[in-house]
Steps between C-alpha positions, in 0.01 A plus 500: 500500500398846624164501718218641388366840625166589423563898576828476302300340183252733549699805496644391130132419384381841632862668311438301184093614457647859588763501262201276190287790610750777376653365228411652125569350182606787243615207212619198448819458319673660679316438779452864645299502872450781720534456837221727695743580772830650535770271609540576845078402548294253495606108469864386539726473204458111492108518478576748146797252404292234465182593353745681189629179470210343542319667215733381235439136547634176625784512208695827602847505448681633779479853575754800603340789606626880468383821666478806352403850539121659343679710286637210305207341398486639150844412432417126615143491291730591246801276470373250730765571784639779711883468479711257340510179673831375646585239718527669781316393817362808549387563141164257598395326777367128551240675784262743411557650822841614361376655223228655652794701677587684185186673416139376430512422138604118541619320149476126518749340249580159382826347687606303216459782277752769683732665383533391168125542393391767689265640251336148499508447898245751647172248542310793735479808719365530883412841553413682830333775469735770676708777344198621299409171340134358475327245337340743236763648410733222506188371217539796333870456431524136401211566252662772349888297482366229369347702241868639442660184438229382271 
């Protein structure tokens, strides 16, 4: 069993309360949080991988996680994904760090749900603001979709 390190522990609590102290929720289902931070700031990407998952609940399903670019957003709001899922290992990523590679729009998706039931497997969106992104009008634009598909 590792020791324990009181600066080490201390550095995640200090991450964590950075990372609570940032986060937005936009909605619910799907979960849609804006990160106030670009990805290359502020707490590592295991503090924001946590608290995401955190914030469904003690029942989540496992999660894959997929980067993509600002631009895409609308398309994802829309159909609930970026691209069509394959099984590639590169298509999604077990580590939001991975995805967090591919742009700052982050789509959290159901494991047992891919590829099949794609339009069924998106569960929430991690967005860093970066790119031209912000909370407001990341509001703005989930108000008016779900509108749309009303």
């Amino acid at each position: 069993m590792p020791e324990f390190d009181p600066v080490r522990s201390g550095r995640i609590l200090d991450e964590l309360q950075d990372a609570v102290s940032r986060l937005h929720v936009i909605s619910i289902e799907p979960r849609i949080v804006v990160a106030a931070a670009d990805r290359k700031s502020g707490p590592r990407p295991m503090a924001w991988q946590v608290l995401f998952q955190r914030s469904f609940g003690s029942e989540t399903p496992a999660i894959r996680y997929r980067g993509a670019s600002a631009t895409n957003l609308n398309v994802i709001l829309e159909r609930g994904f970026d691209d069509d899922p394959s099984l590639d290992k590169h298509w999604s990523h077990e580590r939001l760090r991975d995805a967090m590679k591919q742009g700052p729009v982050i789509q959290a998706f159901r494991e047992d749900r891919l590829p099949d039931d794609v339009e069924n497997a998106l569960i929430g969106l991690l967005i860093f603001e970066e790119d031209g992104l912000n909370v407001e009008g990341i509001r703005t634009l989930s108000l008016q979709m779900s509108r749309t598909s009303s």
